[in-house]
Structure formats: C-alpha cells, structure tokens
C-alpha positions as CSV (number, residue, x, y, z in Angstrom):
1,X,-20.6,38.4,-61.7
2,X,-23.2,36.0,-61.0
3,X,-22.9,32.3,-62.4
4,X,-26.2,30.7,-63.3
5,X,-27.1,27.7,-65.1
6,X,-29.3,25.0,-66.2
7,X,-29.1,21.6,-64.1
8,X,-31.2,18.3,-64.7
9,X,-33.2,17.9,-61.8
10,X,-34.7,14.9,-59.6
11,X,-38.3,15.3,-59.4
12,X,-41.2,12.9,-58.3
13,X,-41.8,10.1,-61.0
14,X,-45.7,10.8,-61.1
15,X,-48.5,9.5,-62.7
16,X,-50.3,12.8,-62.8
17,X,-48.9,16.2,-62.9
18,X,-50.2,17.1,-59.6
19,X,-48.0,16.3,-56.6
20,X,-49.8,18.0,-54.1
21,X,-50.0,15.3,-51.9
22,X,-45.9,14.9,-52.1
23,X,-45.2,18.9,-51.7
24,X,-44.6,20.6,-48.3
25,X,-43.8,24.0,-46.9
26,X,-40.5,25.1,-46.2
27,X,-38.9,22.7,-43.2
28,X,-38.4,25.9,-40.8
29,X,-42.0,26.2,-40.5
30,X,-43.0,22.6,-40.0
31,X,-44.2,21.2,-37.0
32,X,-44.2,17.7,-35.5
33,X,-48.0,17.7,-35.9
34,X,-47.8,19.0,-39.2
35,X,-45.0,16.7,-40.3
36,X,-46.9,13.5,-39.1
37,X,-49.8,15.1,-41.2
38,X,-48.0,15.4,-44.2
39,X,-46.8,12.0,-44.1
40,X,-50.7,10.7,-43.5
41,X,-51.1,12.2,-46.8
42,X,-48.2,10.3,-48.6
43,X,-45.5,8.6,-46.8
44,X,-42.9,9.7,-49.9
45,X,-43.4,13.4,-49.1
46,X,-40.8,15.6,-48.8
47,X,-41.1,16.5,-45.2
48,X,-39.8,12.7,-44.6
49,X,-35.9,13.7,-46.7
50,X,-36.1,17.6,-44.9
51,X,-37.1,16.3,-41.8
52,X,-36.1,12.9,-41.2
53,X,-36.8,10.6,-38.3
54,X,-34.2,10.6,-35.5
55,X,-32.3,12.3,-33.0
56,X,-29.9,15.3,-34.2
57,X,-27.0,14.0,-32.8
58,X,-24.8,12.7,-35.6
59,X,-22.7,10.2,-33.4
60,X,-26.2,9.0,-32.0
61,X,-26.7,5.2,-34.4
62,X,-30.3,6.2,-35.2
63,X,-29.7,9.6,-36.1
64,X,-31.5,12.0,-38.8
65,X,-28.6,12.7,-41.3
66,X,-28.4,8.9,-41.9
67,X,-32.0,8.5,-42.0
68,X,-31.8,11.2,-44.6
69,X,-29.2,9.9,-46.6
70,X,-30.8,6.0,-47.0
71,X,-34.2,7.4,-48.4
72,X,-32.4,9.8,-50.8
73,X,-30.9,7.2,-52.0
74,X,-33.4,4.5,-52.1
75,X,-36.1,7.1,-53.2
76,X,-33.7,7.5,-56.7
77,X,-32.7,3.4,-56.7
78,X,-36.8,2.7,-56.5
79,X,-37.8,5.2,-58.9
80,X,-39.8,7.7,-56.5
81,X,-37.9,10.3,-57.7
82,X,-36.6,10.2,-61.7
83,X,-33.7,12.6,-62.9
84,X,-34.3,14.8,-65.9
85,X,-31.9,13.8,-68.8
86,X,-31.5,17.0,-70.1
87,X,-30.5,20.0,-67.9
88,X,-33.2,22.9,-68.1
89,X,-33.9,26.2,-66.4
90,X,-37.0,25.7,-64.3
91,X,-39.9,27.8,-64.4
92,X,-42.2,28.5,-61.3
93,X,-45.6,30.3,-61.3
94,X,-47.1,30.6,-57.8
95,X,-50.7,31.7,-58.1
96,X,-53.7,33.3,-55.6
97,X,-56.1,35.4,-55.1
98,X,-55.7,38.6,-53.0
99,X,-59.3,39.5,-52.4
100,X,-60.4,39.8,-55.2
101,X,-57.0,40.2,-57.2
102,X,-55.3,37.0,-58.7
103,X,-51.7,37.4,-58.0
104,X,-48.6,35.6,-59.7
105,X,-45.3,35.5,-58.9
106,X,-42.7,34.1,-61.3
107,X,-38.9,32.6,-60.6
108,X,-36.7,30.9,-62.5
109,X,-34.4,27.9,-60.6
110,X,-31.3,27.1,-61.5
111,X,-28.2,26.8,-60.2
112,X,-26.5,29.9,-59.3
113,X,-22.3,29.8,-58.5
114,X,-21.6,30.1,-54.7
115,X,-19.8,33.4,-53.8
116,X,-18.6,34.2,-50.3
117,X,-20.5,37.5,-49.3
118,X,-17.6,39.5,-49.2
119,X,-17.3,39.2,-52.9
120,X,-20.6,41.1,-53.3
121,X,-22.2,39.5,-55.8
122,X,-24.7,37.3,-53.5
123,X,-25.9,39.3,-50.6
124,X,-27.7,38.3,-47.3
125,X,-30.4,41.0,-46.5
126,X,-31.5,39.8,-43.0
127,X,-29.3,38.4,-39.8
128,X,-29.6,34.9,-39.1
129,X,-29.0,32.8,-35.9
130,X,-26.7,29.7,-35.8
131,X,-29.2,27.4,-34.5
132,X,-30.6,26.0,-37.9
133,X,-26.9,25.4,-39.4
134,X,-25.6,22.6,-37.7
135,X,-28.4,20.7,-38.8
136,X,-28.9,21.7,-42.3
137,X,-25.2,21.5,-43.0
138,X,-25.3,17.5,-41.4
139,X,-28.0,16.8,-43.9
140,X,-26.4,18.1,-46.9
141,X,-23.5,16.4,-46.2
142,X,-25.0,13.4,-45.4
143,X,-27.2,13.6,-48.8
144,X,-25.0,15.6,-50.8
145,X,-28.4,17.5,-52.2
146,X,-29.8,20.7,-52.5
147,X,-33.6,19.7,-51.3
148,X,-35.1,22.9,-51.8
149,X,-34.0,26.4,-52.6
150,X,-32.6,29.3,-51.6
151,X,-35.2,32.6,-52.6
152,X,-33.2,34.9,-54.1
153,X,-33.8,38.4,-56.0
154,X,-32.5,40.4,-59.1
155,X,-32.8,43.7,-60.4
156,X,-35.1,43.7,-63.6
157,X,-36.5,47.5,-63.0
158,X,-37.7,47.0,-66.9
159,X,-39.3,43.8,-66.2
160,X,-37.1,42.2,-69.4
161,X,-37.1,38.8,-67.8
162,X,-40.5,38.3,-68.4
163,X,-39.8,37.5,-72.4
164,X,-37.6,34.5,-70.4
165,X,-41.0,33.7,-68.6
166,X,-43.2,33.5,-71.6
167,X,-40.9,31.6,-73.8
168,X,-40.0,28.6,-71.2
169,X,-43.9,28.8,-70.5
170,X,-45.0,27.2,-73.9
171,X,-44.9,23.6,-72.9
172,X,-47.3,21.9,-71.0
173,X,-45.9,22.2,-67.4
174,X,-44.5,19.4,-65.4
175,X,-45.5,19.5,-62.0
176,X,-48.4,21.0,-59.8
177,X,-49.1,21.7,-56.8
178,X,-51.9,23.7,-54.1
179,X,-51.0,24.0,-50.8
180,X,-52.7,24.6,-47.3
181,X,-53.2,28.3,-48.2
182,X,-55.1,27.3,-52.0
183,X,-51.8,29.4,-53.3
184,X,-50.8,26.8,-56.8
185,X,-47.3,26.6,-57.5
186,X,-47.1,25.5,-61.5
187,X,-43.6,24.2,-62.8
188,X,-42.0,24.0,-66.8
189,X,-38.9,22.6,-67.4
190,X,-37.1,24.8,-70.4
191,X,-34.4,22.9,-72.0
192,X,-33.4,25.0,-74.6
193,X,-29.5,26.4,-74.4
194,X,-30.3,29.3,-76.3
195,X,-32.8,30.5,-73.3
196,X,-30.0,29.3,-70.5
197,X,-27.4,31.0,-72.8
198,X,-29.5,34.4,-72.8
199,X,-30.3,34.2,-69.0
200,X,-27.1,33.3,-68.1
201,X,-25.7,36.5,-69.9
202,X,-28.6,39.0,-68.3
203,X,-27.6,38.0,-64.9
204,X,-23.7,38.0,-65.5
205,X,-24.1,41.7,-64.3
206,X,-26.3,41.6,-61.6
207,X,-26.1,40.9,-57.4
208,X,-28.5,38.2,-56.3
209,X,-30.5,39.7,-53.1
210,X,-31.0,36.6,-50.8
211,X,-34.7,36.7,-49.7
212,X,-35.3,33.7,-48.0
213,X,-33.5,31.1,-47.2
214,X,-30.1,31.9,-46.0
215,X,-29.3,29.5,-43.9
216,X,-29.2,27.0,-46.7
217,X,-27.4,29.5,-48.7
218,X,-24.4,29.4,-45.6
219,X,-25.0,25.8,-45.2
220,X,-23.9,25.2,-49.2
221,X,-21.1,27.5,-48.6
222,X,-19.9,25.6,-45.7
223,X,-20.6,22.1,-47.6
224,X,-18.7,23.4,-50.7
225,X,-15.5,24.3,-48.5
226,X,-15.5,20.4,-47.1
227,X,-15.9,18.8,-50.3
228,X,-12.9,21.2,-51.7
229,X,-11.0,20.4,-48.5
230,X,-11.6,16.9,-49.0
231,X,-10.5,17.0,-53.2
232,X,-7.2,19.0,-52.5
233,X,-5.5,19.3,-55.4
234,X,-8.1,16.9,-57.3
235,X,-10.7,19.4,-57.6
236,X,-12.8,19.2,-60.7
237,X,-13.5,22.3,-62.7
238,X,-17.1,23.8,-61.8
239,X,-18.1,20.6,-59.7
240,X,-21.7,20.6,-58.8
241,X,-20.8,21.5,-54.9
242,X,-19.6,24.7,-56.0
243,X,-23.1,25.8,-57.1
244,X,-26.3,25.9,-54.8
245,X,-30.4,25.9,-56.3
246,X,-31.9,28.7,-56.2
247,X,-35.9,30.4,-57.4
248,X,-34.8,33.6,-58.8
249,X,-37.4,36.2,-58.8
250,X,-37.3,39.9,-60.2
251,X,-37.4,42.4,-57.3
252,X,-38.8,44.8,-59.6
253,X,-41.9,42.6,-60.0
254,X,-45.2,44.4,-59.2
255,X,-46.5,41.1,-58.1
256,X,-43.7,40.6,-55.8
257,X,-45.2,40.9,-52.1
258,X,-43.5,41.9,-49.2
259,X,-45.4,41.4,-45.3
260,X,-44.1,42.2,-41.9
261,X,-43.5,39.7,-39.4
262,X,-44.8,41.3,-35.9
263,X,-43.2,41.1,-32.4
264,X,-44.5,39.8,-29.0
265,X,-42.1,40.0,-26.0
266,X,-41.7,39.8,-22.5
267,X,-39.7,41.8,-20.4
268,X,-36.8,39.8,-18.0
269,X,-38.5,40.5,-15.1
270,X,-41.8,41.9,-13.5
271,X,-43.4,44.2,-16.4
272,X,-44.7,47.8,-15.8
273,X,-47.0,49.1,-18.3
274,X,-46.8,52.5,-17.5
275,X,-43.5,52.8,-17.2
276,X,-42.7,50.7,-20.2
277,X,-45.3,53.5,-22.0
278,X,-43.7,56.6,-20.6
279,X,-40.2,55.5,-21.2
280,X,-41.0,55.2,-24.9
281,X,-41.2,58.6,-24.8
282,X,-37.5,59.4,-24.9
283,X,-37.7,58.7,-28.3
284,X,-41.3,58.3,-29.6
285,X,-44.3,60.2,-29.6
286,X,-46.9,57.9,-28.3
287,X,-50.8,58.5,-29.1
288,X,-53.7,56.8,-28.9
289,X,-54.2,55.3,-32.9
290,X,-56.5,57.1,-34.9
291,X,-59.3,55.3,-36.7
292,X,-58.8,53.6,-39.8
293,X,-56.8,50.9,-41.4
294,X,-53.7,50.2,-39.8
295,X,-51.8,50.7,-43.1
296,X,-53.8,53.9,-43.5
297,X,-52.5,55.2,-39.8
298,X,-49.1,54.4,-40.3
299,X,-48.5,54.4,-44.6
300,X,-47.8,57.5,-45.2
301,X,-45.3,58.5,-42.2
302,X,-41.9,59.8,-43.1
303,X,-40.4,58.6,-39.8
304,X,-40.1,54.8,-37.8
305,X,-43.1,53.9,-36.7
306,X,-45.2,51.0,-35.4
307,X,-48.5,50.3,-33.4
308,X,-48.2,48.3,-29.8
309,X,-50.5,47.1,-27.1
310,X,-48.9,46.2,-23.5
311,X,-50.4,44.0,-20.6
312,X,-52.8,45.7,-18.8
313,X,-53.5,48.4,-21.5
314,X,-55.4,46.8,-24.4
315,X,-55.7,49.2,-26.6
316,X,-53.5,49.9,-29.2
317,X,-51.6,53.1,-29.4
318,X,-49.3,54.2,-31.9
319,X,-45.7,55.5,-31.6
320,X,-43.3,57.3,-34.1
321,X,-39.8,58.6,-33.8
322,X,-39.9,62.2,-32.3
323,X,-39.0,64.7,-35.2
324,X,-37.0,66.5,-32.6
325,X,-34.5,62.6,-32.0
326,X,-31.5,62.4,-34.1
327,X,-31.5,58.3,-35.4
328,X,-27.8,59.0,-36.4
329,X,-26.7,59.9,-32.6
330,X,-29.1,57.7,-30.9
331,X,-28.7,54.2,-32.7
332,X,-25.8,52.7,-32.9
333,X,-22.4,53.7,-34.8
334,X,-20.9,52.0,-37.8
335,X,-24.6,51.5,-39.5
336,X,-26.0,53.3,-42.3
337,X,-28.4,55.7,-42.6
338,X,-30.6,53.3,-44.5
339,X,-30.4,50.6,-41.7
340,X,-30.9,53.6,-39.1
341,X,-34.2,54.0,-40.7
342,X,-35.6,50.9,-41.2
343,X,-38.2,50.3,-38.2
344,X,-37.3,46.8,-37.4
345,X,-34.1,48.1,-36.6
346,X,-35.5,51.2,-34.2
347,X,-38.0,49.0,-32.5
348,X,-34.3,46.6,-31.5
349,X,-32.1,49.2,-30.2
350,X,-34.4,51.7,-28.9
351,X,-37.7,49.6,-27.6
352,X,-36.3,45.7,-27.3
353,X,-32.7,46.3,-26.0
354,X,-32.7,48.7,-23.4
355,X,-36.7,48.8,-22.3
356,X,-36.7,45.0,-22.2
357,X,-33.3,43.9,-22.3
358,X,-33.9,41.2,-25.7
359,X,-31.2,41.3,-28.0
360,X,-29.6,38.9,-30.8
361,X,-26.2,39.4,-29.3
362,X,-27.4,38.0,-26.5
363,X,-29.1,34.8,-28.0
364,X,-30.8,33.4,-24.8
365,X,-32.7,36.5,-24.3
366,X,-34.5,35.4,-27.8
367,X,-36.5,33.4,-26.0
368,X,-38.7,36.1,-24.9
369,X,-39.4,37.2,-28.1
370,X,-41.7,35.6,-30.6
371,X,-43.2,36.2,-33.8
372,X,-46.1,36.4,-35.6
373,X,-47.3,37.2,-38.8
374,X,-50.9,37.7,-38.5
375,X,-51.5,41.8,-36.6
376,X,-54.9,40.5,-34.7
377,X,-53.1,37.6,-33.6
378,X,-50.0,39.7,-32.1
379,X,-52.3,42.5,-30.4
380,X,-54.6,40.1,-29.1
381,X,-51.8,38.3,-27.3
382,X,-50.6,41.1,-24.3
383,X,-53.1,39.3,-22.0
384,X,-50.7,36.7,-21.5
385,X,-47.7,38.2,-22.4
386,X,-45.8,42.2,-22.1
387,X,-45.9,43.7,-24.9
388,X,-47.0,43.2,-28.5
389,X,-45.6,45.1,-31.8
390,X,-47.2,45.7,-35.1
391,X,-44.7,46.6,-38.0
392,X,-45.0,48.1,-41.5
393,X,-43.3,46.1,-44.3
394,X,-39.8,46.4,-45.0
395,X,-39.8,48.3,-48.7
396,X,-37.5,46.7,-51.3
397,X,-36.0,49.6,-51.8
398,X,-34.7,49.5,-47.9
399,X,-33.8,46.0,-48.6
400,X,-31.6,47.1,-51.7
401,X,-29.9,49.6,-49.8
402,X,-28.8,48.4,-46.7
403,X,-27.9,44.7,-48.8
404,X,-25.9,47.2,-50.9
405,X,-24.2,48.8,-48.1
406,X,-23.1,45.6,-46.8
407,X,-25.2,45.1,-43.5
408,X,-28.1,43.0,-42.6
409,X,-31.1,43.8,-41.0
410,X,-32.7,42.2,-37.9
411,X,-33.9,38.7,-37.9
412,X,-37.3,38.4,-39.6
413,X,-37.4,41.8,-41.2
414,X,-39.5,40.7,-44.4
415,X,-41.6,37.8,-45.0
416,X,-42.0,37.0,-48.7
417,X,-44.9,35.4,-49.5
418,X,-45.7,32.9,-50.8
419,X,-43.3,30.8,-49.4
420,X,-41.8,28.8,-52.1
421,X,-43.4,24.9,-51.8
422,X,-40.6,22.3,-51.2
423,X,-40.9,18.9,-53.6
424,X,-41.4,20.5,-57.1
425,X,-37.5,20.1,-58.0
426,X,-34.4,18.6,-55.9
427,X,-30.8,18.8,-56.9
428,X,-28.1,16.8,-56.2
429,X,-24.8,18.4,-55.4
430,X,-22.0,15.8,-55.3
C-alpha cells in the first residue's frame, strides 16, 4: 500500500506571495549560465541549495555538499526560509496556455513512504543512468532535505481526487510563481486532518507511477538505508528519512500532458547515409513523409514508427515497422510485449544498437547521442551531426503497462510537462 501524509514544510519567508524571483527549474536542466542568471535575480534562490558552489569531490575542503549544508542551515537560522507549524497537504496548480487553450495541471505534495521497487507499490517507468546519484545522494546527506520533489502518478480513472483539489483550494494560496516559459505554478497549504485522513485512505490502494524524478527517488532510498544503518537498533518509528516529497498527480487527468523527447546521434565512425537508409530496411518500411502535420503522418499508425533525417539527405522520411517483422523474435528476450511495442524501445535495439553501435549498457557510447525536445530543432541538426530522430509520445497507457510488468523503458521516454518549479516547498528529512 502506499503511505502518504501531511508534513510542515520550509518555504520562503516572503513579503509577497510571489516568489518568482526565488523559484528555479529542476537542477538537471540548469546550466552554469543559467545558474549564474538565477542568482542575478536573487542571491537566496534555490539554484544556490540544488546547485551549490564547489567542486564535487566530497574530500575536496571547498566542496558543494558542505557549501550546501551551511546555507541550509543558515537560510532556516536567518529566517530566509520559515517552517510551517502545522503539517498540511500541499496543493499545486500549474497553469498555461496551449494556443489558445488554458491548461492546468493539479498535484498534491506530501510525503509518500519509501518502498524498495520490488515491493511494487512505487514503480520507476524509465531507466536511469548512475551519473546523477553520487551527487544527489552527497547533498542529501549533507542537508538531510528533500529540496524538491519527486513527480509521481496515481490512478484516478474517475477523476475523484479532484473533490481533494477544490476543498484544499478554498484559501487564499501561499506562494506564486511564473517561470521562463509564462507557465504559473500556484501553491495552498490544506491543514485540515480530515482531508489528509481521506487522502491518505484513497491512496492506501494504489501504485505511485514515478514520472520524473527518479534519481531523487533512488537517492532517498539510498539516504534512508544510511540513516537506518547508522540508528541500528535505535530506529524511531516512521522517522522522517523513511519518507521522500513527492507532487502527486492523477494519471487519468485530461490535462495531464505527455511530449517526446527526440534523438540526434552519431555513428562511431565514418557515417554512410545510404547505407544507414537501406539497412533500415530489414526492419522498416522507409518512405518519403507525406504532407501534413507530423502528428497527423504518424498518429494514427498501429505499428513503431518515427520520422528521421540523416547527413547528407535533408529531407525527412518516415519509417514504420514492416507488417511482415515479428517485434517478439527480433527484439530482445525477457521483455514484454508492451515494452516490445513502445517506439523508444525499437528505435534502441533495432536503429541505435546495431546501425550505430549506441547503447545504455555501454554508457560511453552515450556520448553520441543527444536529446532534444523541440522536432525543428532535432531535424534541422543532421548538417552537423548523422542522424536525427523524431518520436511520437509515449501514451500513459504504455507507461502503465510496462511500469506494471516490472520493466523500464529507455532513458528519456516521456517528458512531462510542465516541469514542476523547484522553491515553492522544501522538506527536511532528518
């Protein structure tokens, strides 16, 4: 079952409900440029506690985790940031405009009880790399804090959660924020137990889908088995480092949307278009893309499928499993029909792997593989690199199956967005 509940949170000690000027994006999407930006803006933003100044090296003097660790705690000594007295279940509206549609997405956060994933009740949905961990973990232990949260999901097919929504949304909301993209992120703090209470027992028979952000969700696993190590038979019942934050949102939610991340790779060595297009063909029909929208070409097919453009051949053709190619026999054994099916998972083993030899079991050869979210972006790059790859969304009904069948797709397989805004609600875990 899961295990949620209400926390009292640190948040910025504000004047005005607006902290825009304090909020950031995710860390994992920050760069140096943009940090240094953020901190032009305010120097108490977040970026400075998720990104702190110094090298990564922990036994290096001047080192981040420390860094990180003196301004989490002077921040709450000064006052920057103010803890609620009375634990609440937080409420977040992110709101804009798609066109001409305004879009919301809802989520509660609290604190959800940290389950290995064997136990099935939290599951990963996509595979991550161990780059990210090492750091993370150092700065939660360093902190002992939660700084943002893990993006999880919940089936709510009926949409009954959204009586939660409307009754924590009475108040006058706490926080604000707009970032770089004009998308608002609005914040109410519920404090009633009867609401927690009621939550609590709707999700007590439900999996939590991890969406985004599992490499803090590991990181807090990892976290919660030093602290127990280091409690031995002293450990408290339901300490706070057995629970991780976490912005729950319904998966069922019509509002919910769901974007491809694209591809652009290079191949090892010298690259030959016409090869590289005539290979495909083992398993692909390959045609020249018909006019139209791309999700208009590609929307309605029953098979894998996904638009490309190499070096030296600009325009973009289309290519879609042959109906005459077995997936089951062709990709590899021990995987599920559902994972067998999603495209990101065809375009690896039958395109990446053995046409350009990229693969996540073999990390370094990452290197040659980036990617974008924005389609013009990726098919305008194959002047200066191979080959570019344009991807339908993963649906949430894939992600629900192959999450169910205990399997994770490849590395940036969805891309949820909004992001969720970092700064609107920390947590402290010790």
């Amino acid at each position: 079952m899961a295990r949620i509940r209400p926390f009292a949170a640190w948040r910025y000690q504000s004047t005005q409900t607006d902290i825009s000027s304090l909020s950031a994006p995710p860390y994992d999407v920050i760069s140096e440029k943009a940090r240094e930006e953020l901190l032009a803006r305010d120097p108490h933003n977040v970026v400075a506690l998720e990104l702190p100044a110094g090298s990564t090296d922990p036994s290096d003097p001047s080192n981040r985790y420390d860094a990180g660790k003196r301004l989490w705690d002077d921040w709450r000594e000064s006052g920057v940031l103010v803890r609620d007295t009375i634990p609440a279940v937080y409420v977040l509206e992110q709101r804009y405009m798609s066109g001409l549609s305004p879009v919301r997405r809802r989520a509660f956060i609290v604190e959800v009880g940290l389950e290995p994933f064997s136990a099935g009740v939290v599951l990963p949905h996509e595979r991550t790399l161990p780059k990210a961990l090492g750091d993370r973990f150092n700065l939660t232990v360093a902190t002992g804090a939660n700084l943002s949260q893990v993006f999880g999901l919940f089936d709510d097919p009926a949409c009954l959660t959204d009586a939660f929504f409307e009754a924590a949304m009475t108040t006058s909301p706490v926080a604000t924020a707009v970032d770089a993209d004009g998308v608002e992120s609005i914040l109410w703090a519920a404090d009633s137990p009867d609401l927690a209470q009621a939550l609590s027992g709707f999700m007590s028979d439900r999996k939590i889908f991890i969406a985004d952000g599992h490499h803090r969700y590991t990181t807090a696993l990892a976290y919660r088995d030093l602290r127990r190590e280091r409690a031995a038979d002293a450990t408290p019942l339901n300490p706070e480092y057995d629970f991780v934050q976490m912005a729950l949102v319904n998966m069922d939610d019509p509002d919910l949307v769901v974007l491809p991340t694209h591809r652009v790779a290079d191949a090892a060595g010298e690259f030959d278009p016409q090869y590289f297009i005539s290979s495909l063909s083992t398993h692909f029909e390959v045609s020249e893309l018909p006019s139209g929208q791309f999700s208009d070409v590609v929307g309605s097919l029953d098979a894998p499928a996904f638009i490309f453009t190499t070096r030296g051949h600009g325009t973009p053709l289309l290519a879609r499993v042959r109906s005459d190619v077995d997936l089951d026999s062709v990709m590899p054994s021990g995987r599920s029909a559902a994972w067998k099916s999603l495209d990101v998972a065809v375009l690896q083993e039958l395109v990446l792997n053995p046409l350009l030899d990229i693969h996540p079991d073999r990390p370094e050869t990452l290197e040659r593989l980036r990617f974008v979210k924005d389609a013009s972006e990726a098919l305008s790059s194959t002047p200066e690199h191979d080959v570019a790859f344009v991807l339908r969304p993963t649906r949430m009904e894939q992600l629900r199956a192959v999450a169910l069948a205990g399997e994770t797709m490849p590395q940036k397989s969805t891309y949820f967005y909004p992001k969720l805004l970092s700064g609107l609600v920390f947590r402290s875990a010790e």
